[in-house]
Structure formats: structure tokens, C-alpha cells
C-alpha positions as CSV (number, residue, x, y, z in Angstrom):
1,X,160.0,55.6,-18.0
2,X,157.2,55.7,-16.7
3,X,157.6,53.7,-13.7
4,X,159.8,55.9,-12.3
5,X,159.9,58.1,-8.9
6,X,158.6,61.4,-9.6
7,X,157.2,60.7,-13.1
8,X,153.4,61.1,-13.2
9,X,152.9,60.4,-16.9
10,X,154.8,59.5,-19.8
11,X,153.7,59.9,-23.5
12,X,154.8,59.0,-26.8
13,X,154.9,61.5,-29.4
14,X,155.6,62.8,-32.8
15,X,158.2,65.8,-33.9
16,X,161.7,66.5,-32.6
17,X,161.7,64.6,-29.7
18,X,160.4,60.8,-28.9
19,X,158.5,61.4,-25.6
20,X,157.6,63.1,-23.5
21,X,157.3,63.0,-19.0
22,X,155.4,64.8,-16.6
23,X,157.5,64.3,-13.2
24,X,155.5,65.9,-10.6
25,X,158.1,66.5,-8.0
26,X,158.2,68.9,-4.5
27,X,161.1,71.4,-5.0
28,X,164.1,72.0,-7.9
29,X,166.4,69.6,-5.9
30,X,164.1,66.8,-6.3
31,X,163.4,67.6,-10.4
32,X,167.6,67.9,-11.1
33,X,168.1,64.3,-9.4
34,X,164.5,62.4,-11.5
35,X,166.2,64.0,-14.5
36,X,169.9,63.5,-14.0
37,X,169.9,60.7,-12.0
38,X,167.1,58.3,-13.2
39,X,165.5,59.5,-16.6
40,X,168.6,60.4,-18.3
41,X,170.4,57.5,-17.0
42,X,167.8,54.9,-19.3
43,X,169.2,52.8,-22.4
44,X,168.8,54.6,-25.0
45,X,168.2,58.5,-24.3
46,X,170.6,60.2,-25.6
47,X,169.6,63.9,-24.2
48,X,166.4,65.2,-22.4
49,X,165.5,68.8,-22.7
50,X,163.4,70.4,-19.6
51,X,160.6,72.7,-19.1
52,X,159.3,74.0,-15.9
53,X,155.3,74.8,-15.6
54,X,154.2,77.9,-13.6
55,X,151.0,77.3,-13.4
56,X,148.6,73.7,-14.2
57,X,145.3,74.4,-16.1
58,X,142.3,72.1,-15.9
59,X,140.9,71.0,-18.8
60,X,137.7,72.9,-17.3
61,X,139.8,76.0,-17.5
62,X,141.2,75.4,-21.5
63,X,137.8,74.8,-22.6
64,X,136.6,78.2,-21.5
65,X,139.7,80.1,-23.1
66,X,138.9,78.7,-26.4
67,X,135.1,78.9,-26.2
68,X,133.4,81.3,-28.6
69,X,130.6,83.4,-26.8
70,X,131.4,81.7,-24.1
């Protein structure tokens, strides 16, 4: 999975679904084909659920939202 076009990082994880990529991609048309035409296209996924991010935080930025008296 992880060695594919467009997929940044890939990670294992627990709850309703099995993993999880991060496919860092230029514009929709590119996301629709890493998704349809390569990712979903791997033995054994059965179904692959997307979410688009608006905006990327650093982990600079997430440690000041949850400081206290910051």
C-alpha cells in the first residue's frame, strides 16, 4: 500500500477499519484514480472509505491548541 503513487504514508490501525493512507495528491482527478484505480484494486480490500483534509496542522500547531496557559 504503501509503495504506491500518491500514497505518502500508510498505517495500521485499530477500530472499524484495518488501515489507514495518506495519499498526498495535486487535484480531485488525481485522488479518484490512487483510490479507484490502485488502492482499491489490492488483494484483499474489500471497501475504502475517503476523507478529504482542508487544512494540515503541524504538530507545532496541535501542541499549542492543547496547551494549558499556554
Amino acid at each position: 500500500m504503501a509503495a504506491l503513487d500518491g500514497v505518502s504514508e500508510a498505517f495500521s490501525v485499530t477500530g472499524e477499519w484495518d488501515f489507514v493512507a495518506l495519499i498526498r495528491v495535486g487535484d480531485p482527478e488525481q485522488l479518484a484514480k490512487v483510490v479507484t484505480e490502485s488502492l482499491a484494486q489490492l488483494p484483499g480490500i474489500a471497501r475504502t472509505y475517503t476523507m478529504t483534509a482542508f487544512r494540515t496542522y503541524s504538530e507545532h500547531d496541535i501542541e499549542a491548541m492543547f496547551s494549558i496557559g499556554g
